[in-house]
C-alpha positions as protocol buffer text, in pm:
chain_id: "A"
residue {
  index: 1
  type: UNK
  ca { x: -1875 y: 2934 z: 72 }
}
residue {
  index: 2
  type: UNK
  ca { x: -1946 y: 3290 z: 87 }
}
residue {
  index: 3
  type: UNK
  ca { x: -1901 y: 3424 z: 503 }
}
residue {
  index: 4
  type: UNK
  ca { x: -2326 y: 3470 z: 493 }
}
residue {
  index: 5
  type: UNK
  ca { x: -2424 y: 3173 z: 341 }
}
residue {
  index: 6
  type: UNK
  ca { x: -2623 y: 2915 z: 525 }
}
residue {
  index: 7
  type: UNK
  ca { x: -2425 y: 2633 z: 741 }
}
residue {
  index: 8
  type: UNK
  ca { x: -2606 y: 2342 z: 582 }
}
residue {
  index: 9
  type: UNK
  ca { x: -2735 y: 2341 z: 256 }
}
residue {
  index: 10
  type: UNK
  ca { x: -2960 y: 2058 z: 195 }
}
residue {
  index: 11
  type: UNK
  ca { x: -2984 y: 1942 z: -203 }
}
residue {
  index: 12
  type: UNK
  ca { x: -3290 y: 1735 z: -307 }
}
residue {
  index: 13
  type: UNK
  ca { x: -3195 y: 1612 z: -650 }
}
residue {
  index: 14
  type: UNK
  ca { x: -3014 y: 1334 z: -783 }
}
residue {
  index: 15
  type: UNK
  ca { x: -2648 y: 1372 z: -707 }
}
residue {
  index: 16
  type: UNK
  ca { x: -2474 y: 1354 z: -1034 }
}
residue {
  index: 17
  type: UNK
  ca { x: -2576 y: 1710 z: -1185 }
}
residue {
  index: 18
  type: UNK
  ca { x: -2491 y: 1871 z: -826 }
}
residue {
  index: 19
  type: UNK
  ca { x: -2165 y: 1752 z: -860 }
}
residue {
  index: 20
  type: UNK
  ca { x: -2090 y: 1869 z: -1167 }
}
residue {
  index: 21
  type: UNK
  ca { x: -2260 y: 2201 z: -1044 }
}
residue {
  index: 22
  type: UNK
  ca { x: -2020 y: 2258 z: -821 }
}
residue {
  index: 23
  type: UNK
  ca { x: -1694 y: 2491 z: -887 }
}
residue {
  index: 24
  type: UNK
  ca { x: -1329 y: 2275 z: -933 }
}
residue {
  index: 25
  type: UNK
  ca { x: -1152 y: 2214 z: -596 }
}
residue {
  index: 26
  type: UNK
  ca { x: -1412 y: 2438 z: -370 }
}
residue {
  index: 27
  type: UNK
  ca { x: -1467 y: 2149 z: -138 }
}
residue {
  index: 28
  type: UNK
  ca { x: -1240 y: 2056 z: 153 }
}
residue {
  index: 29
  type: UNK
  ca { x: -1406 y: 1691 z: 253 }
}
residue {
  index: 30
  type: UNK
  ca { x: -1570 y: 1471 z: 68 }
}
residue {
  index: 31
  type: UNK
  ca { x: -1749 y: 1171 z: 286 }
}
residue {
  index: 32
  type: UNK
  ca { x: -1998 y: 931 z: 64 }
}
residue {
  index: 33
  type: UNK
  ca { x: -2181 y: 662 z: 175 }
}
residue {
  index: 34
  type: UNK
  ca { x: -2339 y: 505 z: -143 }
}
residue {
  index: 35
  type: UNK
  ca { x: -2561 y: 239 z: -161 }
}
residue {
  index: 36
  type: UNK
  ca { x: -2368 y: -88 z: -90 }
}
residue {
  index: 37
  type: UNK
  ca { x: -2521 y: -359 z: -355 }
}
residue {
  index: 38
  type: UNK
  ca { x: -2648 y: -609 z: -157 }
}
residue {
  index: 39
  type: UNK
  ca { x: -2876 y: -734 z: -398 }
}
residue {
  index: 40
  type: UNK
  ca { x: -3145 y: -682 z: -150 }
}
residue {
  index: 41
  type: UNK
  ca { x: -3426 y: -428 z: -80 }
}
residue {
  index: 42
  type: UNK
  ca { x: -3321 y: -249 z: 233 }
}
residue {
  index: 43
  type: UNK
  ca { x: -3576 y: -220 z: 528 }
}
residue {
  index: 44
  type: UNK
  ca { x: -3554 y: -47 z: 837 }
}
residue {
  index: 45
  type: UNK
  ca { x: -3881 y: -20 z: 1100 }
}
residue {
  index: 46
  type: UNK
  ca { x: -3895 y: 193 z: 1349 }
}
residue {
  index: 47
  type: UNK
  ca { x: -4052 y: 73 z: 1671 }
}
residue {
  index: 48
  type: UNK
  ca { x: -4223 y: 264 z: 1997 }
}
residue {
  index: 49
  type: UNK
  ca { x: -4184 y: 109 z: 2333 }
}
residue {
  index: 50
  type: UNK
  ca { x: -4411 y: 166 z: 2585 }
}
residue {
  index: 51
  type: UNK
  ca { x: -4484 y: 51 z: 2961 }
}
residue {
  index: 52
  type: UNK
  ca { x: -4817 y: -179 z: 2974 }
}
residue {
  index: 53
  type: UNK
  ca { x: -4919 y: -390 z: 3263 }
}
residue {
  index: 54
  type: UNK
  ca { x: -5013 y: -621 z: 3039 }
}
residue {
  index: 55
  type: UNK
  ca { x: -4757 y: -616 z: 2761 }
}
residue {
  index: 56
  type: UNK
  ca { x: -4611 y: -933 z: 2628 }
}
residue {
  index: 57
  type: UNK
  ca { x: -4210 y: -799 z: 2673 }
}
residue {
  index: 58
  type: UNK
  ca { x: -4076 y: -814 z: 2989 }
}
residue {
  index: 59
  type: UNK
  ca { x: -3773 y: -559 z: 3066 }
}
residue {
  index: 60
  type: UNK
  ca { x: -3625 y: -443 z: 3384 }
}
residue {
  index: 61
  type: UNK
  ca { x: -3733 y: -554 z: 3712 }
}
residue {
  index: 62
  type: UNK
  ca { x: -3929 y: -787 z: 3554 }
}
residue {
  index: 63
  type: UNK
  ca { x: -4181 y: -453 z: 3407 }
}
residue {
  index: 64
  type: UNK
  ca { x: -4385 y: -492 z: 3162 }
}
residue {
  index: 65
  type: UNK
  ca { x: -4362 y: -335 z: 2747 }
}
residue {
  index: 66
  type: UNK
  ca { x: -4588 y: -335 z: 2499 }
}
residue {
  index: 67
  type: UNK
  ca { x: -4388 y: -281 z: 2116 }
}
residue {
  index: 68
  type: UNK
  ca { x: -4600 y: -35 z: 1819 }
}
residue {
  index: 69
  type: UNK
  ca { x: -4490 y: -44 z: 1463 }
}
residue {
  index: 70
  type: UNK
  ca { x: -4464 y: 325 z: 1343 }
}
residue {
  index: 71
  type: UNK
  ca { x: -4327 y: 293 z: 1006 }
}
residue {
  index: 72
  type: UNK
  ca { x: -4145 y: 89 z: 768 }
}
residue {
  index: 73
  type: UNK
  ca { x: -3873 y: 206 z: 555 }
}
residue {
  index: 74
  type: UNK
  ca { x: -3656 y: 61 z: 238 }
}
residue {
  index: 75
  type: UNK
  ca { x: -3488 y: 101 z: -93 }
}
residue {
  index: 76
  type: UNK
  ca { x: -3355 y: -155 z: -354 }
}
residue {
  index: 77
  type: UNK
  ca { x: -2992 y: -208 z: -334 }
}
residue {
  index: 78
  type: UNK
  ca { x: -2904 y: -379 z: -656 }
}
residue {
  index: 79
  type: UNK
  ca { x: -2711 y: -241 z: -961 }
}
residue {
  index: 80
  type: UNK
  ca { x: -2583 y: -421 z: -1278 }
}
residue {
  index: 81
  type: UNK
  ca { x: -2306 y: -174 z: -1343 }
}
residue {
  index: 82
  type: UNK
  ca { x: -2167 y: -73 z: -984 }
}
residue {
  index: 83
  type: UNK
  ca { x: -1882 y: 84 z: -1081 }
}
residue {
  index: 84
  type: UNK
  ca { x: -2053 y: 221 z: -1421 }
}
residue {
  index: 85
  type: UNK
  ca { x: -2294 y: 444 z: -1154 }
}
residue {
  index: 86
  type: UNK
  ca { x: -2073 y: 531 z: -883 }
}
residue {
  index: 87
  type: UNK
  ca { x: -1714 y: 590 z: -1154 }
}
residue {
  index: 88
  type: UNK
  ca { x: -1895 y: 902 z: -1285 }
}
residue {
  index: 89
  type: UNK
  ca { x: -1971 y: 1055 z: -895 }
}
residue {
  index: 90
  type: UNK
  ca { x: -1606 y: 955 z: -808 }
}
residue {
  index: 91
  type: UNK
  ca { x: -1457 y: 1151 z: -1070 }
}
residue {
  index: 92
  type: UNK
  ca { x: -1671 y: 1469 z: -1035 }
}
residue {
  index: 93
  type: UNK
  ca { x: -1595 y: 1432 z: -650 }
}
residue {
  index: 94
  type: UNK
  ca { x: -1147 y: 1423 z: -747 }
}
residue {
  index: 95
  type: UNK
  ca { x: -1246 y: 1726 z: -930 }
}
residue {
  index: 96
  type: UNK
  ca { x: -1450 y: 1952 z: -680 }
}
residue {
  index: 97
  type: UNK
  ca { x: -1160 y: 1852 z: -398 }
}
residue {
  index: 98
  type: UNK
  ca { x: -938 y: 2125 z: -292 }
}
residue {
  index: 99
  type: UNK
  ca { x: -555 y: 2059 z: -321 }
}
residue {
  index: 100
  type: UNK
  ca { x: -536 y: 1910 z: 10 }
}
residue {
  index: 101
  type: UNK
  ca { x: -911 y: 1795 z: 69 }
}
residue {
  index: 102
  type: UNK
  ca { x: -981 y: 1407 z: 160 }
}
residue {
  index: 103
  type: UNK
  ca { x: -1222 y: 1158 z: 21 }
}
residue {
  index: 104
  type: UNK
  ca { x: -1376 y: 899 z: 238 }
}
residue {
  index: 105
  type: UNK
  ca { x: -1620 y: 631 z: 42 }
}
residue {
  index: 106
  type: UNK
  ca { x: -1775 y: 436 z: 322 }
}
residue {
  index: 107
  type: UNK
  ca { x: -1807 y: 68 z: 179 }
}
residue {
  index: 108
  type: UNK
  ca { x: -1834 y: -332 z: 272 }
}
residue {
  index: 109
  type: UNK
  ca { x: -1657 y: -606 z: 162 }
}
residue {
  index: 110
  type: UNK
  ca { x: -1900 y: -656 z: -219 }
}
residue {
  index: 111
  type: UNK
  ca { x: -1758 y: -415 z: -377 }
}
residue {
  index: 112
  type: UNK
  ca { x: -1443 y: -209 z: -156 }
}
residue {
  index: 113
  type: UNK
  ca { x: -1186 y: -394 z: -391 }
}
residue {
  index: 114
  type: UNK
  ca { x: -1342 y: -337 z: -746 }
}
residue {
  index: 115
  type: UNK
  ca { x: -1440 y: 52 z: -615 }
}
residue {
  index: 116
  type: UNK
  ca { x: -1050 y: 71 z: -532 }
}
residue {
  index: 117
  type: UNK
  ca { x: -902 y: 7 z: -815 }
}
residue {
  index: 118
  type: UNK
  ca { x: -1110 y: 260 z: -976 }
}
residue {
  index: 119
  type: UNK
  ca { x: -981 y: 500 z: -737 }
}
residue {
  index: 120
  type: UNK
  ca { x: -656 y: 398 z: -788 }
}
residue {
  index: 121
  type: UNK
  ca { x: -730 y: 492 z: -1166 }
}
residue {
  index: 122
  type: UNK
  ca { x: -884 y: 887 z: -1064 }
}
residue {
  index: 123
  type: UNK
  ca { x: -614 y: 971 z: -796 }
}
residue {
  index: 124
  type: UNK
  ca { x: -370 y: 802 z: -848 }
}
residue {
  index: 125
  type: UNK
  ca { x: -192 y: 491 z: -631 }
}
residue {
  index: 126
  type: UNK
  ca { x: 12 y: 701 z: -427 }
}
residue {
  index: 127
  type: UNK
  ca { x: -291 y: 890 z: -308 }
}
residue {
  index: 128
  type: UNK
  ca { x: -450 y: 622 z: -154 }
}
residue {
  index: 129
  type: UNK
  ca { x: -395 y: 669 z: 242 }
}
residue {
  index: 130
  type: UNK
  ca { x: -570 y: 425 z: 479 }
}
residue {
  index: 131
  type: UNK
  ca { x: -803 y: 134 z: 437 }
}
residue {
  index: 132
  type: UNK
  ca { x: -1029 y: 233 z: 783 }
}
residue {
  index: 133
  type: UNK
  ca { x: -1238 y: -113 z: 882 }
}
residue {
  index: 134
  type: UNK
  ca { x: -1535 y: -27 z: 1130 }
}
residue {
  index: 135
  type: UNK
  ca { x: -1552 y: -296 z: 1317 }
}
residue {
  index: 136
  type: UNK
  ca { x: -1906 y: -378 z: 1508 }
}
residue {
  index: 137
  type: UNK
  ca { x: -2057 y: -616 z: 1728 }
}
residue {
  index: 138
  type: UNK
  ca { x: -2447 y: -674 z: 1649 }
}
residue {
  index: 139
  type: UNK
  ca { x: -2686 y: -848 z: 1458 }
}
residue {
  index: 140
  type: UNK
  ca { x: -2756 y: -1199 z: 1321 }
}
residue {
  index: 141
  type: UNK
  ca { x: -2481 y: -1459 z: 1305 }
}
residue {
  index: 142
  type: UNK
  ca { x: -2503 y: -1743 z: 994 }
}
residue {
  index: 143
  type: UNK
  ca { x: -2396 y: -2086 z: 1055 }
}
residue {
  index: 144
  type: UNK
  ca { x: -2206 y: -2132 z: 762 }
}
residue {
  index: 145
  type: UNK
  ca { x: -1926 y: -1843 z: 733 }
}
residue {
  index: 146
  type: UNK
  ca { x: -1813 y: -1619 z: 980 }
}
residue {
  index: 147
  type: UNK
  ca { x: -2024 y: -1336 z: 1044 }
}
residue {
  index: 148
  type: UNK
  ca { x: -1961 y: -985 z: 872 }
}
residue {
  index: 149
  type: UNK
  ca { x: -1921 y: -757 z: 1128 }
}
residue {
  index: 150
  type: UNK
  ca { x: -1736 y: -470 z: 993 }
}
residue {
  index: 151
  type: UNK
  ca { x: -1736 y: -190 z: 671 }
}
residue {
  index: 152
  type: UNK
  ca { x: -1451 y: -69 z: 524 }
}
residue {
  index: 153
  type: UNK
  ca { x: -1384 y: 330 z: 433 }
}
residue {
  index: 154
  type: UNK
  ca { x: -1136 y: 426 z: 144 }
}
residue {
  index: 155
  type: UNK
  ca { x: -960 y: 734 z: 249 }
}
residue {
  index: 156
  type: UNK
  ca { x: -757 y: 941 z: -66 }
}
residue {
  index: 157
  type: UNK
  ca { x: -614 y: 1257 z: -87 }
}
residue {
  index: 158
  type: UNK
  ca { x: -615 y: 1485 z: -368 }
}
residue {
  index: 159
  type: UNK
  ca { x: -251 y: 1529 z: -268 }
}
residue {
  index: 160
  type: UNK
  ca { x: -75 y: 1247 z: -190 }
}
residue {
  index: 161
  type: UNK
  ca { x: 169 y: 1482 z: 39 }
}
residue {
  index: 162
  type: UNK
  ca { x: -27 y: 1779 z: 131 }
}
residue {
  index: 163
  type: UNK
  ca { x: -349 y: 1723 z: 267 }
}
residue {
  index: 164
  type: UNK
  ca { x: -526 y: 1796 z: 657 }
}
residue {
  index: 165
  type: UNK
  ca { x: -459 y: 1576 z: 929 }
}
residue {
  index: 166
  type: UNK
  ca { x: -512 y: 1717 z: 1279 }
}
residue {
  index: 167
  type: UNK
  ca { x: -357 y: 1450 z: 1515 }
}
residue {
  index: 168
  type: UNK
  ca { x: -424 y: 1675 z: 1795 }
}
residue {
  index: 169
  type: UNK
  ca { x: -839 y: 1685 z: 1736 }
}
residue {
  index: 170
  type: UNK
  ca { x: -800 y: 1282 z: 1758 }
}
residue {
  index: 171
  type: UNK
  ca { x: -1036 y: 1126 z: 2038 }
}
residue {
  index: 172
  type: UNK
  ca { x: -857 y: 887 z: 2237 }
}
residue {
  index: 173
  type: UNK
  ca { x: -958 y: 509 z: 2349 }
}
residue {
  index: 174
  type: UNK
  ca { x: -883 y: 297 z: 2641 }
}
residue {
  index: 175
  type: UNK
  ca { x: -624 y: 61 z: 2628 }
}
residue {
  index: 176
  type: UNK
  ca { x: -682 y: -263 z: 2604 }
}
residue {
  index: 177
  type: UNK
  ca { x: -416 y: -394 z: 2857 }
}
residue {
  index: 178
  type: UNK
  ca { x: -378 y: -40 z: 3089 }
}
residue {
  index: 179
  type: UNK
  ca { x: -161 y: -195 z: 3323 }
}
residue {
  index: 180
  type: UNK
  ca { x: 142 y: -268 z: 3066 }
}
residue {
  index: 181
  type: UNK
  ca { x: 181 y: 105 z: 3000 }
}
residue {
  index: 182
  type: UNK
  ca { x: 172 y: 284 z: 3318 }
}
residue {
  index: 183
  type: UNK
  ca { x: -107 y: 494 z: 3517 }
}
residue {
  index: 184
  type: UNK
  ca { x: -74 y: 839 z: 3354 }
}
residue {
  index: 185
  type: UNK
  ca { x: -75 y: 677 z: 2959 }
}
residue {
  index: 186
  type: UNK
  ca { x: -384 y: 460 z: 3074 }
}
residue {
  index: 187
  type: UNK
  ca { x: -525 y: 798 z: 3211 }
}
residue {
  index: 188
  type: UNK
  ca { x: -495 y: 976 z: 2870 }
}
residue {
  index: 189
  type: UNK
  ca { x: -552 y: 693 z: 2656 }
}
residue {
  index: 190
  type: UNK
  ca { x: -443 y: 614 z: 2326 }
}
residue {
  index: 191
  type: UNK
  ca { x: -501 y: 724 z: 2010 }
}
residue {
  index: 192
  type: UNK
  ca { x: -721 y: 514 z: 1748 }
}
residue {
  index: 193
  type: UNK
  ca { x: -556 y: 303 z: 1421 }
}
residue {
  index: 194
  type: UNK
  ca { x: -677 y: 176 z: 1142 }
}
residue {
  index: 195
  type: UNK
  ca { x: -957 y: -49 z: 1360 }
}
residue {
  index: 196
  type: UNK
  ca { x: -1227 y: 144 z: 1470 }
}
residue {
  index: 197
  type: UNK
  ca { x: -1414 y: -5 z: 1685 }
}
residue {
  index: 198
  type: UNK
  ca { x: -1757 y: 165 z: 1738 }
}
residue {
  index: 199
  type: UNK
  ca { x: -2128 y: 40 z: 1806 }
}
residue {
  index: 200
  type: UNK
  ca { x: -2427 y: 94 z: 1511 }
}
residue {
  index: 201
  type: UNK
  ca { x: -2696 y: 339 z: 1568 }
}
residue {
  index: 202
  type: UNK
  ca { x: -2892 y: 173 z: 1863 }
}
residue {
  index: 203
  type: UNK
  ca { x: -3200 y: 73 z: 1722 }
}
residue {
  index: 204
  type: UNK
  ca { x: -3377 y: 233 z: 2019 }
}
residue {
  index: 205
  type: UNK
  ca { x: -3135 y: 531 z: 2117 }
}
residue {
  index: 206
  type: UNK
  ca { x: -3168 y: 913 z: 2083 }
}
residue {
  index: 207
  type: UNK
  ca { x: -2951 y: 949 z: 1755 }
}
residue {
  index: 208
  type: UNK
  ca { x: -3163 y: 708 z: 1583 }
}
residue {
  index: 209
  type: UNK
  ca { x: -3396 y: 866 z: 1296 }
}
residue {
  index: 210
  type: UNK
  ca { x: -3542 y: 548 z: 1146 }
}
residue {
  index: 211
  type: UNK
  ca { x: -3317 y: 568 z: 813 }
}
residue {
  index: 212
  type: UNK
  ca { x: -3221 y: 254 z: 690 }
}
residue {
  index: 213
  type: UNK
  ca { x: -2846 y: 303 z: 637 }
}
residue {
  index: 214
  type: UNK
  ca { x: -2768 y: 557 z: 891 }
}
residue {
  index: 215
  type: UNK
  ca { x: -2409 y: 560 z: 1042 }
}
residue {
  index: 216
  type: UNK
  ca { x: -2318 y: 684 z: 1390 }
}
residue {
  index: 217
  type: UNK
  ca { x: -2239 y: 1029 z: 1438 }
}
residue {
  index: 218
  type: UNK
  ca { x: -1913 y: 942 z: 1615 }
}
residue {
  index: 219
  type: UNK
  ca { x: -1758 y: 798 z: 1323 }
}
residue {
  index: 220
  type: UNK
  ca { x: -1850 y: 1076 z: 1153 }
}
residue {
  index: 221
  type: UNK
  ca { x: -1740 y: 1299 z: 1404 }
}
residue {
  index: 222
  type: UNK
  ca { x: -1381 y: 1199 z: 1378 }
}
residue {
  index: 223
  type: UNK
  ca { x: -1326 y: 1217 z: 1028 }
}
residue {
  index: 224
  type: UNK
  ca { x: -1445 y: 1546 z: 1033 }
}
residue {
  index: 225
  type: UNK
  ca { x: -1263 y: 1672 z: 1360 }
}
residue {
  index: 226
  type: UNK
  ca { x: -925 y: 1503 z: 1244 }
}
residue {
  index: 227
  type: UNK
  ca { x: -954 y: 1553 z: 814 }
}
residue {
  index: 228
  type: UNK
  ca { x: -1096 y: 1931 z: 820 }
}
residue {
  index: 229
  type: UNK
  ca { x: -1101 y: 2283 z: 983 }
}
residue {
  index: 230
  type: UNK
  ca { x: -1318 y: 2520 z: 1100 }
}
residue {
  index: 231
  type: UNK
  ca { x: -1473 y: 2712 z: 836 }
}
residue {
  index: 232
  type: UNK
  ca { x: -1410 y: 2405 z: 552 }
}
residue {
  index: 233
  type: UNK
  ca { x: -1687 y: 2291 z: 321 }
}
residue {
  index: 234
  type: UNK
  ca { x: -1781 y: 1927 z: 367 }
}
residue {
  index: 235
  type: UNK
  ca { x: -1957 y: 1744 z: 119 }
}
residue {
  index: 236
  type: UNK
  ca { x: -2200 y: 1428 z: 103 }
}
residue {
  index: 237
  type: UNK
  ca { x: -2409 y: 1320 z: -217 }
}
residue {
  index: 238
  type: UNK
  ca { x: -2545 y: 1014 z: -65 }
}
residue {
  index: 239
  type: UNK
  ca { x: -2643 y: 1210 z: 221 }
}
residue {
  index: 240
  type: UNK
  ca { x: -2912 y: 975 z: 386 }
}
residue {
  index: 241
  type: UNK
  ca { x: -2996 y: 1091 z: 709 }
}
residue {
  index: 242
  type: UNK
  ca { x: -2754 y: 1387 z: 755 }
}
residue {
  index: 243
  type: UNK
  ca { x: -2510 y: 1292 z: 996 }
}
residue {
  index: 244
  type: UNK
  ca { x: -2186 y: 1431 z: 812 }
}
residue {
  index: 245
  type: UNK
  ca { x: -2380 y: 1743 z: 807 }
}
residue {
  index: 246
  type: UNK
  ca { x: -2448 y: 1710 z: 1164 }
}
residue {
  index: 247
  type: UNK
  ca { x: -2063 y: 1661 z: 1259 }
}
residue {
  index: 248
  type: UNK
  ca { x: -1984 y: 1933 z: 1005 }
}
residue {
  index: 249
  type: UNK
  ca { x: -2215 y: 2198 z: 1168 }
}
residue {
  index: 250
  type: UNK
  ca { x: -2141 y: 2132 z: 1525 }
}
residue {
  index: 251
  type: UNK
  ca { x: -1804 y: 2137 z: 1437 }
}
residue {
  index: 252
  type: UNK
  ca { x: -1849 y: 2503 z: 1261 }
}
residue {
  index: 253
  type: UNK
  ca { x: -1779 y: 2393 z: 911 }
}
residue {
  index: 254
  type: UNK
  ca { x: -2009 y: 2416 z: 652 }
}
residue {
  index: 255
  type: UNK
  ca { x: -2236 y: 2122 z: 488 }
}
residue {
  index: 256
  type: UNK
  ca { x: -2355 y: 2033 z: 139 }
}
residue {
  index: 257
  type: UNK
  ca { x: -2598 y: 1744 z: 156 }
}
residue {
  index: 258
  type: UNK
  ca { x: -2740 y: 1589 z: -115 }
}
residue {
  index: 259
  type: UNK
  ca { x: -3012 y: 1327 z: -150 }
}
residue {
  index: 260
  type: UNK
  ca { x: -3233 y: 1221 z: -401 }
}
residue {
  index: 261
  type: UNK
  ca { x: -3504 y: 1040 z: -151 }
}
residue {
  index: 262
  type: UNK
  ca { x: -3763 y: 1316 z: -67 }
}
residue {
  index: 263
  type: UNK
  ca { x: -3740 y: 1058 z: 249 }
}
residue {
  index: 264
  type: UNK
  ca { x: -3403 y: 1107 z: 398 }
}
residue {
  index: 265
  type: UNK
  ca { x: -3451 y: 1546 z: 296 }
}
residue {
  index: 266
  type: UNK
  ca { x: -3775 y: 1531 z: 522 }
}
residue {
  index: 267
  type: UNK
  ca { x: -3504 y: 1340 z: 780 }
}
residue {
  index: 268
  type: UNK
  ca { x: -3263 y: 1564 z: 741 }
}
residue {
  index: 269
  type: UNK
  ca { x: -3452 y: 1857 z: 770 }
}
residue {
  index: 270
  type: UNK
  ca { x: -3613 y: 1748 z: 1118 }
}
residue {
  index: 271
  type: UNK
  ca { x: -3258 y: 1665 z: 1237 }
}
residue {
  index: 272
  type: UNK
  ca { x: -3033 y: 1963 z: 1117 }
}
residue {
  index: 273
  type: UNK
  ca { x: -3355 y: 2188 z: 1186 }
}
residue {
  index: 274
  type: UNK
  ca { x: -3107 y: 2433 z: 1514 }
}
residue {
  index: 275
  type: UNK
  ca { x: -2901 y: 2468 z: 1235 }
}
residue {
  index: 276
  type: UNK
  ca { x: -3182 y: 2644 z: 973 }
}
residue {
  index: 277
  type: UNK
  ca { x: -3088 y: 2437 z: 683 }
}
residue {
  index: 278
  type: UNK
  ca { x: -3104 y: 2618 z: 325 }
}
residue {
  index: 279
  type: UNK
  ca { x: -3377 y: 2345 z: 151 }
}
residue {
  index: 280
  type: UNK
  ca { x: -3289 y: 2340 z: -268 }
}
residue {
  index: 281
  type: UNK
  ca { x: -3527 y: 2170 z: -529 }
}
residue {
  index: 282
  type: UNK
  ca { x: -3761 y: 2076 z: -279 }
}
């Protein structure tokens, strides 16, 4: 990107013909999140909480809420051809890489293996780096298998040798057992593996924007912190509710977000707004 141009540029259009838009290897990360294939319409509703006397919910010191129902949000999730939608996008994304850019395809366990293989087939086996599981802790529990609690991201380089990785711009986590390695190692804390453990978006916290499928900025944070550098040009076509472009800009690199959902732009708009997102096609 040109030293004037905008920090965040904000794409409403269907992803495909961005991509291919785009100039070979001008982008230095690539994180997706695409549409997992539940076979399920997606809903999210976002609630208001409010202190009422008589309210039926009892919090805190025994204080009474009342709950309002401000909206309800959702998209089908169901494709007949997975891999014949998303191959395409994976391709144009191997060719807009730079020479040491990263991809990350955020994914769960319906379709990680078959969406593998075909990246395996575009970069090449040896480019492949990590398999990064996000492990979690929430939601409902069946009684017949054991519960799903985790998503997996694909992480390949363009270069299976030469590609960013800042070890030093790593957060670090608390040991689990800080008394087997010594006061000033459980001071600093350890840096994370291939297990990340991280909550979801709390469904009644500050980062929340009411978006269906939105991930937490700190998992975004890190891959953008560790897998880029100030300045870089970060990409997301399934850009949802803008929280790659979020880590991006507070991190001073630059953000192309694309969406097709005239939804999530109107999101991402409110959220990126201190960062006077460029709006295109809108």
């Amino acid at each position: 990107m040109e030293a004037d141009s905008p920090r965040v540029t904000i794409h409403h259009a269907e992803n495909l013909p961005v991509l291919r838009s785009l100039a070979a290897g001008s982008i230095d990360l690539i994180y997706i999140d695409p549409p997992f294939n539940t076979g399920r319409t997606q809903t999210r509703t976002s609630l208001r909480t409010r202190r009422d006397p008589t309210g039926a919910r009892v919090g805190f010191r025994g204080e009474r809420h009342t709950t309002e129902r401000l909206a309800t949000r959702s998209f089908d999730d169901s494709f007949d051809d997975y891999l014949g939608f998303l191959g395409p996008r994976l391709e144009e994304a191997h060719r807009v890489l730079a020479t040491t850019g990263s991809l990350f395809v955020h994914l769960d366990f319906r379709e990680v293996h078959y969406v593998k293989v075909r990246l395996d087939e575009i970069f090449g086996r040896r480019s492949f780096q990590n398999e990064l599981i996000w492990a979690y802790d929430y939601g409902a529990r069946p009684s017949r298998r054991w519960p799903a609690k985790h998503d997996n991201i694909l992480w390949y380089t363009k270069d299976p040798k030469d590609y960013c990785f800042d070890r030093e711009a790593q957060d670090r986590i608390p040991y689990m057992a800080p008394g087997l390695v010594g006061a000033v190692k459980a001071a600093r804390g350890k840096t994370p593996t291939d297990t990340w453990w991280h909550t979801i978006v709390s469904p009644t916290g500050k980062e929340k924007t009411g978006y269906p499928t939105q991930k937490p900025l700190g998992i975004l944070r890190r891959i953008v912190l560790v897998h880029s550098r100030p300045g870089d040009t970060l990409l997301d076509c399934f850009a949802g509710s803008g929280t790659l472009g979020e880590a991006a800009a507070a991190h001073d690199r630059h953000a192309i977000l694309v969406d097709e959902s005239a939804e999530a732009v109107a999101i991402m708009q409110r959220r990126l707004a201190r960062f006077s997102p460029r709006i295109v096609g809108a």
